[in-house]
N, C-alpha and C positions, 0 to 999 in steps of 0.2 A: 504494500500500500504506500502512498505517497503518504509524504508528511504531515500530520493535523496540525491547522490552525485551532488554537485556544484562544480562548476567553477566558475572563477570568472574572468573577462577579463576587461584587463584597458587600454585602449588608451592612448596613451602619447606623446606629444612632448615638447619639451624643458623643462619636469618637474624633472629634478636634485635634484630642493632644496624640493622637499618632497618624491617623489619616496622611497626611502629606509624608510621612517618613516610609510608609509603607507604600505609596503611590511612589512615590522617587524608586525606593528599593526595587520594585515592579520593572520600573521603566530600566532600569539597568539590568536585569535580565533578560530583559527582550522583548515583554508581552507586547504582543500585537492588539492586543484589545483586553478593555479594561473597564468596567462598569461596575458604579455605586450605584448601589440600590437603597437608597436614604429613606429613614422610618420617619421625616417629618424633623428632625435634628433640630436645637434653638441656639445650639453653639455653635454656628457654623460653618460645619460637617461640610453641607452638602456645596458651599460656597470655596471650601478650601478645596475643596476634591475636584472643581471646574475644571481647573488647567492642566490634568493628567488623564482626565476620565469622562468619561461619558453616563452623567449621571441623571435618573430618575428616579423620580417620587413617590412614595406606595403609604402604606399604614404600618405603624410601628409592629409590625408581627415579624420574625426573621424568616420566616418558611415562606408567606407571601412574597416578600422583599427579596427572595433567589429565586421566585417561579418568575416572577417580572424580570428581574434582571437577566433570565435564561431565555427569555421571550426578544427581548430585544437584543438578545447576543448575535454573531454572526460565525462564532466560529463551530467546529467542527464536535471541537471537546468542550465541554464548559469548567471551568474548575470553580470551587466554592472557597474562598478563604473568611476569615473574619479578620476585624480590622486589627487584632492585636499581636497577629504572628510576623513570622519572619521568615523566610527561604532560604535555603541554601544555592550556593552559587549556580550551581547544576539542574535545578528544578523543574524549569520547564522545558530545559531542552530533555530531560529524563522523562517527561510526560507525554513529548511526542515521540520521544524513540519508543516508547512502551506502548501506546496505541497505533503504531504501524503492525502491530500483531490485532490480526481481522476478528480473532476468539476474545481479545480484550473488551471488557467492556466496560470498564473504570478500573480507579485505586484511590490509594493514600500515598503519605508519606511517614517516615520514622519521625515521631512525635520527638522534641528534645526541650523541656518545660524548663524554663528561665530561672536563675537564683544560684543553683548548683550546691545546695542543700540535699541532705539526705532522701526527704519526701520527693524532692524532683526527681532526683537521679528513681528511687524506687519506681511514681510516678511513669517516671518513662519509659522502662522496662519492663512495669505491667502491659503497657499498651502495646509497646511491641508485640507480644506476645499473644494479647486477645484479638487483636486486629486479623490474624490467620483464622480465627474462626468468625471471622465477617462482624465484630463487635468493635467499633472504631463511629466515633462522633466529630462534626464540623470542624471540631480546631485540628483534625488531623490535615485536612486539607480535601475533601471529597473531589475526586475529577469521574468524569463519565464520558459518553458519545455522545452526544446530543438525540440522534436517535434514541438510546435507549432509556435516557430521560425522559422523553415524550412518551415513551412506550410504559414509562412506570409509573407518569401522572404527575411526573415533578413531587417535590414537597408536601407533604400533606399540610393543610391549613393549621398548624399548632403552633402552642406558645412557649412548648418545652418540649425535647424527644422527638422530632421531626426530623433530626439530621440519623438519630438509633435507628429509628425504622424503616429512613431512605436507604442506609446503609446493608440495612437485615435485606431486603428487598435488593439491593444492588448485588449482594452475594450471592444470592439465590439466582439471578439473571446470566449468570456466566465468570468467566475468569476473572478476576480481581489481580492488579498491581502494586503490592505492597512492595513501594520504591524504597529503596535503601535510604534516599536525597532527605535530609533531613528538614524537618520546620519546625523553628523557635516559636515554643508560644508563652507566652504572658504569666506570670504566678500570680497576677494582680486579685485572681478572686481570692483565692488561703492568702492573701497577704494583707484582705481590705475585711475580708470575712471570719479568718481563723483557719490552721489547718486542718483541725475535728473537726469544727461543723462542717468545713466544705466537703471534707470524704465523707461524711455520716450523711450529707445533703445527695449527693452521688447516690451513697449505696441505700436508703430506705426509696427515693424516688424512683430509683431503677429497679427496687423489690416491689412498688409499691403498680407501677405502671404494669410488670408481669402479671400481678396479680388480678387486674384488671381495670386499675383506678386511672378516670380519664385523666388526658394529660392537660385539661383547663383546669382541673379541681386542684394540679399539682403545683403548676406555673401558681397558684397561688402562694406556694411556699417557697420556690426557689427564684427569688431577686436577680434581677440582671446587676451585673458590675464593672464602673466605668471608671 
């Protein structure tokens, strides 16, 4: 197969103090295309992000805010990041050499959690590892086909656990790319929130969703952190 073009689309809200660092970061690795998907922002987001990006308006929901931004994308693969990580050098050219294979039909990347604290380092290494059994969330970096986006319905409309069950779904569709290429993401939530409660926030919501408890009644419990 010839080379995919990528997109690359970032939902955003109230992310000022990194948005432009990450957009520059972007542009130095290549991305040919590049879309904020802004939830309405009053700090603004969506005004700092003009001069690198191609940005549109939606509702503060992050699921909506990357069906939109995949809606207006144009390229091949879409990738999903959030506005607080960071790429490794090699990124995306590793996500088009990995979707020239026709059986691919997304991946990740090897999560590498900021601080270099004991719980990051652990952190990071759990993921690694679950991500082989298709259990891997948004900050890892989601990329797909664009077809097969469409084909799974994009995002489902929630306000927590959208990126778990695009994910579950995206495994179940065919071979997944677990890139070696690493992405820095943010310790800001255990660093604004607490280390316990944020694992104890993970592990009861994600027992709690198996269980069956929707994911409106949960988003009532777990805070965005900016």
């Amino acid at each position: 197969m010839s080379c995919p073009s990528v997109s690359v689309v970032i939902p955003t809200y109230q992310e000022a103090a990194v948005i432009e660092g990450l957009l520059s970061h972007l542009e130095g690795l290549g991305a040919e295309e590049i879309i904020v998907a802004d939830g309405g922002s009053a700090d603004g987001t969506a005004a700092l992000a003009q001069a690198r990006a191609k940005v549109i308006a939606g509702p503060a929901c992050r699921a909506i805010q990357m069906n939109l931004g995949a809606r207006a994308a144009r390229g091949n693969v879409l990738l999903f990041l959030h506005a607080d990580v960071w790429l490794g050098a090699g990124a995306l050219a590793a996500v088009r050499c990995a979707m020239q294979d026709s059986a691919t039909v997304g991946g990740n990347f090897d999560i590498r959690y900021e601080g270099g604290s004991v719980a990051a380092k652990v952190f990071s290494a759990v993921n690694r590892q679950r991500r082989r059994f298709g259990i891997f969330y948004g900050d890892s970096g989601i990329f797909c086909r664009r077809t097969v986006f469409e084909a799974l319905g994009g995002f489902p409309p929630w306000p927590v656990l959208e990126d778990y069950h695009f994910a579950r779904r995206l495994h179940r569709a065919g071979k997944l790319a677990f890139l070696r290429e690493p992405i820095y993401v943010s310790d800001r939530r255990w660093r604004t929130a607490g280390l316990m409660p944020t694992l104890w926030a993970w592990v009861w919501i994600q027992g709690l969703y198996l269980a069956g408890v929707s994911p409106h009644r949960l988003a009532r419990r777990y805070r965005p952190v900016r």
